[in-house]
Structures are given as C-alpha cells and as structure tokens.
MILUMSE-117368 format. One record per atom (N, C-alpha, C): atom name; chain; residue in three letters; x, y, z. Coordinates in Angstrom, 1 decimal, decimal comma, m for minus. Layout:
<atoms>
<atom><name>CA</name><chain>A</chain><resn>ala</resn><X>X</X><Y>Y</Y><Z>Z</Z></atom>
...
</atoms>
This chain:
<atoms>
<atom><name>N</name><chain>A</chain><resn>unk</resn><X>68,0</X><Y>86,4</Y><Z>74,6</Z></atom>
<atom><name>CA</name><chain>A</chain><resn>unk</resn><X>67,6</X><Y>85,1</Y><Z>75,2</Z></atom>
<atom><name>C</name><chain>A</chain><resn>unk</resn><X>68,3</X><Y>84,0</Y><Z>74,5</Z></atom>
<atom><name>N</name><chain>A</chain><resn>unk</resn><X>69,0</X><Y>83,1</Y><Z>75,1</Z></atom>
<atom><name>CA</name><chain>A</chain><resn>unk</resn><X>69,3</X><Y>81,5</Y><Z>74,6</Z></atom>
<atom><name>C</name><chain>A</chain><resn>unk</resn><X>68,5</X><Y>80,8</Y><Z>74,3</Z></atom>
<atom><name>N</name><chain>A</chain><resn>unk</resn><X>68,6</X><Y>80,3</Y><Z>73,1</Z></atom>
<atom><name>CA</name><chain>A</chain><resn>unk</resn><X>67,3</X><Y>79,6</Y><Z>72,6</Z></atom>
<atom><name>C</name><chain>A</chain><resn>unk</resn><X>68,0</X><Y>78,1</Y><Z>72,9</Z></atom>
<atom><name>N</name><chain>A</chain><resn>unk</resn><X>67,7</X><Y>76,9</Y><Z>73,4</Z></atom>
<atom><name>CA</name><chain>A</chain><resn>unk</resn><X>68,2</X><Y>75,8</Y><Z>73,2</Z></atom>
<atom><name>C</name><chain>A</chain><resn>unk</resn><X>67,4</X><Y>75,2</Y><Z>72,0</Z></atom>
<atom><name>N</name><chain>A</chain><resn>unk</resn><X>68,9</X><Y>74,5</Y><Z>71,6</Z></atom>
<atom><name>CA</name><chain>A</chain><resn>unk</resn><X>67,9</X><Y>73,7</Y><Z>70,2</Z></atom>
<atom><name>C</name><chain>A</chain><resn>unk</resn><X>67,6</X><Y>72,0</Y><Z>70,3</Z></atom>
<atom><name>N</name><chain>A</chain><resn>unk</resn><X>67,1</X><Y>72,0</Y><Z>69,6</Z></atom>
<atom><name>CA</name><chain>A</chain><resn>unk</resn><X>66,2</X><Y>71,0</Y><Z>69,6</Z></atom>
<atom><name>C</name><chain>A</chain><resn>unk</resn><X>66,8</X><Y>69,4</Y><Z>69,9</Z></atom>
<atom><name>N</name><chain>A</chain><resn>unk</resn><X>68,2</X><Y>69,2</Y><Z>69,4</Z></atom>
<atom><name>CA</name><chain>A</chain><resn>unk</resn><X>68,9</X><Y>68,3</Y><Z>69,7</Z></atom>
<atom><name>C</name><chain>A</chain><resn>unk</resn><X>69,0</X><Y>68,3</Y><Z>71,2</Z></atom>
<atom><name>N</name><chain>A</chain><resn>unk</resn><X>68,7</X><Y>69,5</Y><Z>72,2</Z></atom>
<atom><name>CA</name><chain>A</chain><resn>unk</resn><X>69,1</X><Y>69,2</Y><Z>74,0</Z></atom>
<atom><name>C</name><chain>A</chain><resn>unk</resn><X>67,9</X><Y>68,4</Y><Z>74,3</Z></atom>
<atom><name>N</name><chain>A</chain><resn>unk</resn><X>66,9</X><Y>68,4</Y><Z>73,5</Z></atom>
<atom><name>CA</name><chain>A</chain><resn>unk</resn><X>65,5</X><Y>67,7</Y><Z>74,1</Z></atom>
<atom><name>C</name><chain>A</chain><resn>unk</resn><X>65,3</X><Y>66,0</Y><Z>73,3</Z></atom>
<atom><name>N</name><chain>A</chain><resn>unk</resn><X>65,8</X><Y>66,0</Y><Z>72,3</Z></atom>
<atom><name>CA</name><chain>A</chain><resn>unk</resn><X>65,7</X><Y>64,7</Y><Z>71,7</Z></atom>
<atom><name>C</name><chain>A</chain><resn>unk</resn><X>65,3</X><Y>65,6</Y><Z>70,8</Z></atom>
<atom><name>N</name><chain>A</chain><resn>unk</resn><X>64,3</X><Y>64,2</Y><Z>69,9</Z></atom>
<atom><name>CA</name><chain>A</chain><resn>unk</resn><X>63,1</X><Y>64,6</Y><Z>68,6</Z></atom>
<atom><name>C</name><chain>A</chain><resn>unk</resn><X>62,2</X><Y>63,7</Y><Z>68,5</Z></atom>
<atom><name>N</name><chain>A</chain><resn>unk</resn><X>61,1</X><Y>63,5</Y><Z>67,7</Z></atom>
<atom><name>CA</name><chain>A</chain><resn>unk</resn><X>60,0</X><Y>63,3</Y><Z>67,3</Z></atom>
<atom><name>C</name><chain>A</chain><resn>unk</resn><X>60,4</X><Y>62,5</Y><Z>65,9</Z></atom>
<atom><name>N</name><chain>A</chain><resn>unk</resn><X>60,7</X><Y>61,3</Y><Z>65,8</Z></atom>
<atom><name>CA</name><chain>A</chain><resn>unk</resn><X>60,9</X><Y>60,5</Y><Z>64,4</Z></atom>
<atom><name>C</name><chain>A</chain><resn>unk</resn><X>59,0</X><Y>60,5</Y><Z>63,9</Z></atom>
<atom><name>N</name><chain>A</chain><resn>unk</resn><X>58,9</X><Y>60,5</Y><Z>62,4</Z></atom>
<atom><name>CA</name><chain>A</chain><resn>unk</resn><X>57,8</X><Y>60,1</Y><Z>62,2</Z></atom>
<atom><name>C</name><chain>A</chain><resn>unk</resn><X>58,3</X><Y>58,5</Y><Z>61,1</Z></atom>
<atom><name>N</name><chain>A</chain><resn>unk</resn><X>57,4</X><Y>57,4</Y><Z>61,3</Z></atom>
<atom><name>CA</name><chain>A</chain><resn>unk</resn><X>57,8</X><Y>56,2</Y><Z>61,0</Z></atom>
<atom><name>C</name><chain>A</chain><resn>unk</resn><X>57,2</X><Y>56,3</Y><Z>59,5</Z></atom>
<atom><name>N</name><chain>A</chain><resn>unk</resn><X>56,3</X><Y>56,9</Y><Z>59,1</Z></atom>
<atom><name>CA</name><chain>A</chain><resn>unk</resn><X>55,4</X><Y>56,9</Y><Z>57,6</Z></atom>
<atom><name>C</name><chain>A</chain><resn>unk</resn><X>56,2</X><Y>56,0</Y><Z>56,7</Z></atom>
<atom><name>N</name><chain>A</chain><resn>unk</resn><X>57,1</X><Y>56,5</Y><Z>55,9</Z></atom>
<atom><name>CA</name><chain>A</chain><resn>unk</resn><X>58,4</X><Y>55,6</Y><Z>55,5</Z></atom>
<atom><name>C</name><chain>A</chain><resn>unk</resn><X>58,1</X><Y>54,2</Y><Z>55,6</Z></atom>
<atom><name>N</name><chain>A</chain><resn>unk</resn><X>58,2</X><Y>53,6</Y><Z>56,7</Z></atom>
<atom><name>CA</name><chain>A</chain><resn>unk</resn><X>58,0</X><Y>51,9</Y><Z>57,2</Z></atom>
<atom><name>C</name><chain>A</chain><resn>unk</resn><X>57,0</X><Y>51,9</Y><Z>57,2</Z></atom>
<atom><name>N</name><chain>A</chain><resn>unk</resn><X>55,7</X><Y>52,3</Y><Z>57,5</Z></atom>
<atom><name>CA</name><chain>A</chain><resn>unk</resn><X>54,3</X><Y>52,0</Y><Z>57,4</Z></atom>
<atom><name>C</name><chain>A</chain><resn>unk</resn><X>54,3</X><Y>52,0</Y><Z>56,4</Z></atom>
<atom><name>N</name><chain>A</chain><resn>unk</resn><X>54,1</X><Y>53,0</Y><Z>55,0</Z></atom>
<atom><name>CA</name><chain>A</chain><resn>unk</resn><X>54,2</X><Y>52,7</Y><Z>54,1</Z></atom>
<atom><name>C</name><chain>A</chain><resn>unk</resn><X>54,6</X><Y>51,1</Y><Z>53,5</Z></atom>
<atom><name>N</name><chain>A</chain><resn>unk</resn><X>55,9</X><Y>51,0</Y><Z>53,6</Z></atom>
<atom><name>CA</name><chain>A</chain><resn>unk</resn><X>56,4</X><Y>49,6</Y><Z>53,3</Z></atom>
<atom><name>C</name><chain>A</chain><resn>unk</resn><X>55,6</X><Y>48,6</Y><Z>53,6</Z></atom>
<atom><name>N</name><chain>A</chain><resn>unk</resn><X>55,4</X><Y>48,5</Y><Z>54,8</Z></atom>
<atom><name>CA</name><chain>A</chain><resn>unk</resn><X>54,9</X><Y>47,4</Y><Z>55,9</Z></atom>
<atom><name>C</name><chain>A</chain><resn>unk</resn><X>53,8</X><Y>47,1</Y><Z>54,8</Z></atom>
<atom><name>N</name><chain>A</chain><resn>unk</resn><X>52,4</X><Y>48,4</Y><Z>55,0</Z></atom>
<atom><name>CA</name><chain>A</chain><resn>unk</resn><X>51,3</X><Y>48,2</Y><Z>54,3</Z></atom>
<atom><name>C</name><chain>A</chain><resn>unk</resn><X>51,5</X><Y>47,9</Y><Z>52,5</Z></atom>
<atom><name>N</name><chain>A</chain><resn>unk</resn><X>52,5</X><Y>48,4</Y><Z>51,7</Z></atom>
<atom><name>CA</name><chain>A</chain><resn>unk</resn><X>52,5</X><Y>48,2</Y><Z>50,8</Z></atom>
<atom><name>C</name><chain>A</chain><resn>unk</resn><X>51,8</X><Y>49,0</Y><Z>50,0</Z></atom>
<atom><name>N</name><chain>A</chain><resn>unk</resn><X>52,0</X><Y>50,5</Y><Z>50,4</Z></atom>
<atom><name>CA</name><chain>A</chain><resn>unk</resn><X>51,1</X><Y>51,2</Y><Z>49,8</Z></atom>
<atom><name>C</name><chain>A</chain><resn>unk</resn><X>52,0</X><Y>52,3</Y><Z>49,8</Z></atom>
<atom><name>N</name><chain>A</chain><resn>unk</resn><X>52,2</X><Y>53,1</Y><Z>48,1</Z></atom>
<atom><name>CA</name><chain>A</chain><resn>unk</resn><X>52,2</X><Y>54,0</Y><Z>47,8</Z></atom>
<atom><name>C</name><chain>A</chain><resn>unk</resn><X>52,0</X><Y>55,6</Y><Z>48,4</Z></atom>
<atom><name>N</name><chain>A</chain><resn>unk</resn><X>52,9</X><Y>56,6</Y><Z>48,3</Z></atom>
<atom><name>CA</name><chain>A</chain><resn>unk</resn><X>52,4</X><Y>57,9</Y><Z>48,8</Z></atom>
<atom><name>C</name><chain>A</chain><resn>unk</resn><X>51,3</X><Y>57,9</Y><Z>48,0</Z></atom>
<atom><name>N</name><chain>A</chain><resn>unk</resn><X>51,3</X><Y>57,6</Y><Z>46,3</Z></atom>
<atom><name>CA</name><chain>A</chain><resn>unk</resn><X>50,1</X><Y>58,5</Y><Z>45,9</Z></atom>
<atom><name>C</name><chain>A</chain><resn>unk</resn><X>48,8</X><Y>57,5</Y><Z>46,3</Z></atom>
<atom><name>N</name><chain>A</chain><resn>unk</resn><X>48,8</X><Y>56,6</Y><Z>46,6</Z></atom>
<atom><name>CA</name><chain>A</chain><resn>unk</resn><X>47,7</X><Y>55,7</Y><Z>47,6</Z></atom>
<atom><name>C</name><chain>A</chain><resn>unk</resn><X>47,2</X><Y>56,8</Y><Z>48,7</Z></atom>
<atom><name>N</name><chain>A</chain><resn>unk</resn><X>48,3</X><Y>56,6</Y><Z>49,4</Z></atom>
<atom><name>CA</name><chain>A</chain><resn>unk</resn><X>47,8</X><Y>57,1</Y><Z>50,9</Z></atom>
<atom><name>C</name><chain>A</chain><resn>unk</resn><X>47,2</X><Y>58,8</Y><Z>50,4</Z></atom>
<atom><name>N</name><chain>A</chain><resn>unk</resn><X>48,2</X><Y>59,4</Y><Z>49,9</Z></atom>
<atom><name>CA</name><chain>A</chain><resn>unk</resn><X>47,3</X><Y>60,8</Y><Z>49,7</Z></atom>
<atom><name>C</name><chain>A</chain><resn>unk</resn><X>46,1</X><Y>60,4</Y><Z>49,1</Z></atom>
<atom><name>N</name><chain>A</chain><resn>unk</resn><X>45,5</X><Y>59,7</Y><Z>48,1</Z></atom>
<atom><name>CA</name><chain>A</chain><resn>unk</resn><X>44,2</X><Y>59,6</Y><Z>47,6</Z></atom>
<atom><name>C</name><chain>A</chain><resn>unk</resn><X>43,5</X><Y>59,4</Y><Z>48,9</Z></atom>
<atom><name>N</name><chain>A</chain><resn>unk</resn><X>44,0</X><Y>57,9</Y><Z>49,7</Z></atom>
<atom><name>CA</name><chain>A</chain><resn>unk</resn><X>42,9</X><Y>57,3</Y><Z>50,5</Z></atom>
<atom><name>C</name><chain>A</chain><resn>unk</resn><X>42,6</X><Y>58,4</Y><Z>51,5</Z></atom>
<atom><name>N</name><chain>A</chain><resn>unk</resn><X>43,9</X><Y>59,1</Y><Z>52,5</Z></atom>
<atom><name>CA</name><chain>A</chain><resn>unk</resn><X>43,9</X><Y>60,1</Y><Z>53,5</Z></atom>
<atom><name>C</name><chain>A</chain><resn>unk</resn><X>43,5</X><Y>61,3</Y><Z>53,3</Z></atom>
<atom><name>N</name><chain>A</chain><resn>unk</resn><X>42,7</X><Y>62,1</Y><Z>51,9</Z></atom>
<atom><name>CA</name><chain>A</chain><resn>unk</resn><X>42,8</X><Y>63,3</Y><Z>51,3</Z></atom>
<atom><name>C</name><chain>A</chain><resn>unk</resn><X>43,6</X><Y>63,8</Y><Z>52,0</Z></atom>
<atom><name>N</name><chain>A</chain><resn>unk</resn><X>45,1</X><Y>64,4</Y><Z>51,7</Z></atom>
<atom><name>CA</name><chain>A</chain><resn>unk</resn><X>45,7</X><Y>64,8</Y><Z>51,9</Z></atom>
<atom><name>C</name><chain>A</chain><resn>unk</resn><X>47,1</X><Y>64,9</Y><Z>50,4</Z></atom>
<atom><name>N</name><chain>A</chain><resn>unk</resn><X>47,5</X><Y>66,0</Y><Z>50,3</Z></atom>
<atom><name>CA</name><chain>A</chain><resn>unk</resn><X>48,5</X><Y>66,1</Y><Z>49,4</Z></atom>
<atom><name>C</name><chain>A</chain><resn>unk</resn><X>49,7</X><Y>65,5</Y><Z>49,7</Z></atom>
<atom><name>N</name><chain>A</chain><resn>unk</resn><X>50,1</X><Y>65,5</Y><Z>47,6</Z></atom>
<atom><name>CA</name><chain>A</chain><resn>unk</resn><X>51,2</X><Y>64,5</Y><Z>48,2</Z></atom>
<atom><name>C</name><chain>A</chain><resn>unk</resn><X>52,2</X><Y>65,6</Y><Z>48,9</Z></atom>
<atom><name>N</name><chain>A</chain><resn>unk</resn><X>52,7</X><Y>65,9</Y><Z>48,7</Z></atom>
<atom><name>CA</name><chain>A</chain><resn>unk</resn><X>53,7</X><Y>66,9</Y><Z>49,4</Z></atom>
<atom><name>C</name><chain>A</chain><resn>unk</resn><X>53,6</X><Y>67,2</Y><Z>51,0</Z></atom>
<atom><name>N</name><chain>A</chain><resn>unk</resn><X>52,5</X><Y>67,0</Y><Z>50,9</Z></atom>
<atom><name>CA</name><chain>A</chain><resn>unk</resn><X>52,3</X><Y>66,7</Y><Z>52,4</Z></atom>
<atom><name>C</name><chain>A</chain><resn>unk</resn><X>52,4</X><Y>65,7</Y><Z>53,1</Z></atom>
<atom><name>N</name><chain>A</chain><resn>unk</resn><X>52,7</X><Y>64,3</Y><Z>52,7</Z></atom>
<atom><name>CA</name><chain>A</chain><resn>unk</resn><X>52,4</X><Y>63,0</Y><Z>52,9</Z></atom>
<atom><name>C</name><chain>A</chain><resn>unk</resn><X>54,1</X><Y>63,2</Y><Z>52,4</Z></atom>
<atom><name>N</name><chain>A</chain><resn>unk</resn><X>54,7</X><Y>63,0</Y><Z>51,9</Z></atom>
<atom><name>CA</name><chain>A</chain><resn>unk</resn><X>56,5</X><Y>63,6</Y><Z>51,3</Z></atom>
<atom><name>C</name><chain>A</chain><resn>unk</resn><X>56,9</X><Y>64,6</Y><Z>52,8</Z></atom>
<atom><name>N</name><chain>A</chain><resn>unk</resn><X>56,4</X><Y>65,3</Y><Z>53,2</Z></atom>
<atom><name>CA</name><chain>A</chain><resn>unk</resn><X>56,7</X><Y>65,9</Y><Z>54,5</Z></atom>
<atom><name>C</name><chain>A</chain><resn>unk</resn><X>57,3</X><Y>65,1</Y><Z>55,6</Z></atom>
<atom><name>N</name><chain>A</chain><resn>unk</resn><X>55,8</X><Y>64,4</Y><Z>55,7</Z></atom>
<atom><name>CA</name><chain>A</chain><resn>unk</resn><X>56,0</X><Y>63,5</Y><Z>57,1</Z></atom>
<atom><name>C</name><chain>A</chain><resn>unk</resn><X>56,8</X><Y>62,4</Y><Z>56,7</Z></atom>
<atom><name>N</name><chain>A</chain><resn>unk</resn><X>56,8</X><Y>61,3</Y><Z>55,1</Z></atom>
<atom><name>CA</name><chain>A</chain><resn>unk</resn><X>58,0</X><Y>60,6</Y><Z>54,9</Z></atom>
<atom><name>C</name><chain>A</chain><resn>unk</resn><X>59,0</X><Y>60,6</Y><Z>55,3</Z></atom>
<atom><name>N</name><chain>A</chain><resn>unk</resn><X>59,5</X><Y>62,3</Y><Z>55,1</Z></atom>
<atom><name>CA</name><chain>A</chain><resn>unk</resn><X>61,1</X><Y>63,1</Y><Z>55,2</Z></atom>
<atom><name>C</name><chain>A</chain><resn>unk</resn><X>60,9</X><Y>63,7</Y><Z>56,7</Z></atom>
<atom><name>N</name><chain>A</chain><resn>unk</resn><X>60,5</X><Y>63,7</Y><Z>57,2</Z></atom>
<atom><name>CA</name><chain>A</chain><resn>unk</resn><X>60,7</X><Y>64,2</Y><Z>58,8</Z></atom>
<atom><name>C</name><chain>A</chain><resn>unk</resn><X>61,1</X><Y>65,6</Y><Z>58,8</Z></atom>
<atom><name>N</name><chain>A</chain><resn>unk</resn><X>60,1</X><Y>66,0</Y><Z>57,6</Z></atom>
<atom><name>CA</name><chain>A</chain><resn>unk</resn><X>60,7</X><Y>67,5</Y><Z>58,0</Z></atom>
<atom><name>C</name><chain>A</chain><resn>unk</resn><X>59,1</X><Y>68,2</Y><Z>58,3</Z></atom>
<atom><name>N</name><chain>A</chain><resn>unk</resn><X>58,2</X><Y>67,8</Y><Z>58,5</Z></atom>
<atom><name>CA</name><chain>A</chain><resn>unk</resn><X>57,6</X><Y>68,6</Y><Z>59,5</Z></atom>
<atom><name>C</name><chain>A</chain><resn>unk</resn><X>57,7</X><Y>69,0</Y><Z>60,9</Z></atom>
<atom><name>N</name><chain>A</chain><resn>unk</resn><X>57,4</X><Y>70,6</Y><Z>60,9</Z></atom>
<atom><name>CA</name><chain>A</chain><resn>unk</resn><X>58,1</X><Y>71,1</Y><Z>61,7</Z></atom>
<atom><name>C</name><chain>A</chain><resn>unk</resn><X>56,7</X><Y>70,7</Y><Z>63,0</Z></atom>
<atom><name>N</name><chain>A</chain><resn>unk</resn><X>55,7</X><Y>70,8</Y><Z>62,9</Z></atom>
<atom><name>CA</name><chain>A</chain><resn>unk</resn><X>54,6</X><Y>71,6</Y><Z>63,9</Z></atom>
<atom><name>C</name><chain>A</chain><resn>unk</resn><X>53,6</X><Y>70,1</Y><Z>63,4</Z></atom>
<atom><name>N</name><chain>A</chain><resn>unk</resn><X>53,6</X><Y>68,9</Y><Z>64,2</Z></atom>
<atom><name>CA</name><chain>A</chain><resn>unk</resn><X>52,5</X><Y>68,1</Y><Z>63,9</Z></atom>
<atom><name>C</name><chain>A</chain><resn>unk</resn><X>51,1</X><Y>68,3</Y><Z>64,0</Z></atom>
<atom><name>N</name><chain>A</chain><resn>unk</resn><X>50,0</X><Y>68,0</Y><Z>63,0</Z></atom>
<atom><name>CA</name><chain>A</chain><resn>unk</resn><X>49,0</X><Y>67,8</Y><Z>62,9</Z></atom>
<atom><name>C</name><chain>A</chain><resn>unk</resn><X>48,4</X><Y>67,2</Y><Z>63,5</Z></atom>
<atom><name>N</name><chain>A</chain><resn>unk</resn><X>47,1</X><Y>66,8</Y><Z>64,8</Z></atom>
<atom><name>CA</name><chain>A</chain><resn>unk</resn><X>46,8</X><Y>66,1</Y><Z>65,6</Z></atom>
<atom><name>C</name><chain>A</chain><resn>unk</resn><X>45,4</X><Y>65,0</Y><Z>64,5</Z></atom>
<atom><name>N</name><chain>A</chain><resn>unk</resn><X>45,4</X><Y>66,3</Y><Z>63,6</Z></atom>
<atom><name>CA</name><chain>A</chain><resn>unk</resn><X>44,1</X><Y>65,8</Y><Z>62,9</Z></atom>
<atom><name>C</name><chain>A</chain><resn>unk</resn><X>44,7</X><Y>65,1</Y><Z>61,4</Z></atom>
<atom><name>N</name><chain>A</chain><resn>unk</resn><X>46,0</X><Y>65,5</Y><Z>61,1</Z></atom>
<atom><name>CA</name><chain>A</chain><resn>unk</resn><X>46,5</X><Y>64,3</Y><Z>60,0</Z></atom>
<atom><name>C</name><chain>A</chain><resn>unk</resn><X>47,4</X><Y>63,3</Y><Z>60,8</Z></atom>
<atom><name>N</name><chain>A</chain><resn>unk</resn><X>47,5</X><Y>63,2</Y><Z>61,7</Z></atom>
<atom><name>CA</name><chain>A</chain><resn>unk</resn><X>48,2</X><Y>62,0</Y><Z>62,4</Z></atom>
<atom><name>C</name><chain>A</chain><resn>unk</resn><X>46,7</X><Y>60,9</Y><Z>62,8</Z></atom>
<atom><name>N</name><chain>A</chain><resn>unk</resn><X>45,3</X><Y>61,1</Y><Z>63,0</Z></atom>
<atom><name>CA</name><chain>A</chain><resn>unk</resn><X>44,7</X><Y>60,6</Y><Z>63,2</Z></atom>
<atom><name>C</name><chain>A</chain><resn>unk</resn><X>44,0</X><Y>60,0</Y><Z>61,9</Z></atom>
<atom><name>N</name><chain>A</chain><resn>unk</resn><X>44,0</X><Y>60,6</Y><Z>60,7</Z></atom>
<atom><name>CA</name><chain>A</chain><resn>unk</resn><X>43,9</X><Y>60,7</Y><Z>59,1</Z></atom>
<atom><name>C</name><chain>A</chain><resn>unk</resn><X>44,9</X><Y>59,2</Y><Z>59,3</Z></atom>
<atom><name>N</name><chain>A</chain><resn>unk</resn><X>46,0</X><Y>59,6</Y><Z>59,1</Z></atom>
<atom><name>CA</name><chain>A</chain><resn>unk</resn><X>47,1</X><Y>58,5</Y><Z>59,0</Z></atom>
<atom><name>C</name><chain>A</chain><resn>unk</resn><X>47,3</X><Y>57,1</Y><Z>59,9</Z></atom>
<atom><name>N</name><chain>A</chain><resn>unk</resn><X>46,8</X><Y>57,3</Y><Z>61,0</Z></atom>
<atom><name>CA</name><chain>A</chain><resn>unk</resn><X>46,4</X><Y>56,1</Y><Z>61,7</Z></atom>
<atom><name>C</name><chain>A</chain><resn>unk</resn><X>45,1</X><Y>55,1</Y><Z>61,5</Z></atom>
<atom><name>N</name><chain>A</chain><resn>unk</resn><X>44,2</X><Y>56,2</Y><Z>61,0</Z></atom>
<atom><name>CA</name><chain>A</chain><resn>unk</resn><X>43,0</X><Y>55,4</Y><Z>60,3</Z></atom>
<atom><name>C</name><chain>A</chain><resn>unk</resn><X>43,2</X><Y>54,6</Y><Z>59,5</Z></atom>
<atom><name>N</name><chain>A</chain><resn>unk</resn><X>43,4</X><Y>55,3</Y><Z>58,2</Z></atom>
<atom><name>CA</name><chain>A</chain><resn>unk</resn><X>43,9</X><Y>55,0</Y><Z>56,8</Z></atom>
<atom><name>C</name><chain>A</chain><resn>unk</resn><X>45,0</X><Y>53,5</Y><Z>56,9</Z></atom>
<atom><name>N</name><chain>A</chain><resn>unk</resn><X>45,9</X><Y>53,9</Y><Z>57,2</Z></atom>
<atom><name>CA</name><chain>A</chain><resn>unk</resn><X>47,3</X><Y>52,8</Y><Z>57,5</Z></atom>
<atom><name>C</name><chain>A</chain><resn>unk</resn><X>46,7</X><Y>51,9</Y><Z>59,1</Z></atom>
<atom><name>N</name><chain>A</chain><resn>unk</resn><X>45,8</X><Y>51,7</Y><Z>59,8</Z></atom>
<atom><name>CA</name><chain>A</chain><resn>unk</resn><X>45,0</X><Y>51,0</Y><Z>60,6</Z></atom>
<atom><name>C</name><chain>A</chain><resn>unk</resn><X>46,4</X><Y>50,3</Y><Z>61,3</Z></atom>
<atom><name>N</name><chain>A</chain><resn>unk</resn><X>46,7</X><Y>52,1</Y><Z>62,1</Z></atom>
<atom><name>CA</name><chain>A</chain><resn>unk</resn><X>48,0</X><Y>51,6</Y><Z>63,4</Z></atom>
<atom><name>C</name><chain>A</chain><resn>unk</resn><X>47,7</X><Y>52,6</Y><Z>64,6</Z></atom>
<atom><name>N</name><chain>A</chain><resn>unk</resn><X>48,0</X><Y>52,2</Y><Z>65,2</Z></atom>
<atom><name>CA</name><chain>A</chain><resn>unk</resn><X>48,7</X><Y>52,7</Y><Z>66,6</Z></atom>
<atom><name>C</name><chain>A</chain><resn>unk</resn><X>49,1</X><Y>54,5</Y><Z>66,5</Z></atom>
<atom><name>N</name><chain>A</chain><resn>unk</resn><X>48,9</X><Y>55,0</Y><Z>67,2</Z></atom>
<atom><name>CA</name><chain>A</chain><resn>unk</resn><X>50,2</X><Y>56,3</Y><Z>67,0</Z></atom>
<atom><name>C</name><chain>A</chain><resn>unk</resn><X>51,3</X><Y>56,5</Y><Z>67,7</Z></atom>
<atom><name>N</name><chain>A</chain><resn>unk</resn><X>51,7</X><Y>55,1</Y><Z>68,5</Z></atom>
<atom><name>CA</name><chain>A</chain><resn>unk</resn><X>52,9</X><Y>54,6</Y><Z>68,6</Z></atom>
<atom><name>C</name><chain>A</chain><resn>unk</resn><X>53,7</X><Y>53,9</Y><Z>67,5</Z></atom>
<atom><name>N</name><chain>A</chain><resn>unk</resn><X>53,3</X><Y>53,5</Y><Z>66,7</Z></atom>
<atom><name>CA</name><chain>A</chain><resn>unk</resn><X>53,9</X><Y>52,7</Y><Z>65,7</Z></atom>
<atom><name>C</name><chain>A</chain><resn>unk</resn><X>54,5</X><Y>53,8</Y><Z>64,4</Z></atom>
<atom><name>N</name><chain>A</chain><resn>unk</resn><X>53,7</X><Y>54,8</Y><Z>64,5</Z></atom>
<atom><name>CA</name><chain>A</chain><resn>unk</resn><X>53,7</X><Y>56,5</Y><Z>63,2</Z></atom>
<atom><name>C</name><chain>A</chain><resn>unk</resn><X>54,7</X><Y>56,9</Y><Z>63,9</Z></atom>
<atom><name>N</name><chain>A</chain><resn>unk</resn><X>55,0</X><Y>57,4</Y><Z>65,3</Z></atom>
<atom><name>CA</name><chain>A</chain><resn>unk</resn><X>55,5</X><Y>58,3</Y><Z>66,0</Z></atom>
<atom><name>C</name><chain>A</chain><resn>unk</resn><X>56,4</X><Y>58,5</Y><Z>67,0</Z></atom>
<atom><name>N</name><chain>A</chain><resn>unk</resn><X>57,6</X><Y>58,2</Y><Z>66,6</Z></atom>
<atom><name>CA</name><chain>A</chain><resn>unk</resn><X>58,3</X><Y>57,8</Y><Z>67,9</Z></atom>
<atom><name>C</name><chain>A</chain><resn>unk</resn><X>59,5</X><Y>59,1</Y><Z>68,9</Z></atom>
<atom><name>N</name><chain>A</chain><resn>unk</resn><X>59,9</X><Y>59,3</Y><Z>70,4</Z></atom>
<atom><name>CA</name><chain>A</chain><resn>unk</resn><X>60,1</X><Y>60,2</Y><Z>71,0</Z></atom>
<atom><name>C</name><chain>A</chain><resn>unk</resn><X>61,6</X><Y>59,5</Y><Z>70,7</Z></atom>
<atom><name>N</name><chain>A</chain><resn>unk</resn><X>62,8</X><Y>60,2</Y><Z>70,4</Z></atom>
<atom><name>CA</name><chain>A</chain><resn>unk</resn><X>64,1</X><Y>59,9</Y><Z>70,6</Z></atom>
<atom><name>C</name><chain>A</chain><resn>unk</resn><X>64,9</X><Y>60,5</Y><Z>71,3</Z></atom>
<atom><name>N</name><chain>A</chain><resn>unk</resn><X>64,9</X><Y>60,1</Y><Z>72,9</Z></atom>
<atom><name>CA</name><chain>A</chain><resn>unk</resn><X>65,8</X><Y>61,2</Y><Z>73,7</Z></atom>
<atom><name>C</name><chain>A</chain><resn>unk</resn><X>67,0</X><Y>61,8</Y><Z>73,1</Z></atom>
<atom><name>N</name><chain>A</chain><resn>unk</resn><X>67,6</X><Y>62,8</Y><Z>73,6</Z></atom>
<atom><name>CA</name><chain>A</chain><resn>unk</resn><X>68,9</X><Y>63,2</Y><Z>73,1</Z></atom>
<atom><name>C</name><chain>A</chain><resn>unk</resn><X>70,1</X><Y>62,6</Y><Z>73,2</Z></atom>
<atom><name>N</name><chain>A</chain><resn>unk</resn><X>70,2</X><Y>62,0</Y><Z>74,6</Z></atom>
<atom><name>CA</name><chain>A</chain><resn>unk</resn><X>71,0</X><Y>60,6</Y><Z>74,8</Z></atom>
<atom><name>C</name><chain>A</chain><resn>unk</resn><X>71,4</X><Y>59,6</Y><Z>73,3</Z></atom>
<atom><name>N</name><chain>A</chain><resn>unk</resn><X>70,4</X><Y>59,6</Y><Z>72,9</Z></atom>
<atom><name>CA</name><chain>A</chain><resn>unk</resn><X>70,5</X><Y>58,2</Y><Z>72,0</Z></atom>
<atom><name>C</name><chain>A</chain><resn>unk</resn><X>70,3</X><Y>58,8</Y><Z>70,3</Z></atom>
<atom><name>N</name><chain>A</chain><resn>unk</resn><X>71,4</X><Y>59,9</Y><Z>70,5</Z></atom>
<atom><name>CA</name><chain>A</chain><resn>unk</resn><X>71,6</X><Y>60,4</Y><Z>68,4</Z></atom>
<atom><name>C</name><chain>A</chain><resn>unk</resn><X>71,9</X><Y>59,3</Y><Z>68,1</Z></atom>
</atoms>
C-alpha cells in the first residue's frame, strides 16, 4: 500500500513558542502551572509531537488563557 505523507495534506503548527513569549512565561512556569513535564511542554514548543493531546491542549489553553486557535494552527500543503 502507498502511504502518502504528511506534506500531501498540509500540517498542524503548534504556536506554544509565541504564547509562551506573548505571556512571558517560562517552560519551567508553564510545566509547574499545567502539571505537565518539561519535556513534554519542549515537545509541543518543537513541533515534534506526533499524536495531539485533546486533554493537554485544553491544560494549555487554560493555563496560557487562549483560544485553541491561537496554540494551533492547520497549514495547507499549498502554502510550505
């Protein structure tokens, strides 16, 4: 079977990085305030999570007091 990859569909940017900034707060902040590890919170920074969390994306939207449009953005493949 052909597997198409992931570039034919777009991707899934996670914004953490700029929230971070924006709010002015630290990974080791947000892991304390989000219980969540840092390496895990280093994950979603770096866009290398593979399989999102419905329940740390809502952790993260509490905590950082945003949108899950603002954390999460869809980038067609059109637009590398």
């Amino acid at each position: 079977m052909n597997m198409k990859l992931n570039e034919d569909y777009g991707k899934i940017e996670i914004k953490l990085n700029e929230l971070l900034v924006k709010n002015g707060m630290s990974k080791n902040k947000l892991s304390h305030k989000a219980e969540m590890s840092w390496s895990q919170i280093d994950s979603y920074c770096n866009n290398t999570v593979t399989r999102l969390d419905t329940y740390v994306l809502c952790k993260l939207c509490t905590v950082l007091e945003c949108k899950i449009e603002d954390l999460i953005e869809f980038v067609p493949a059109n637009e590398k």
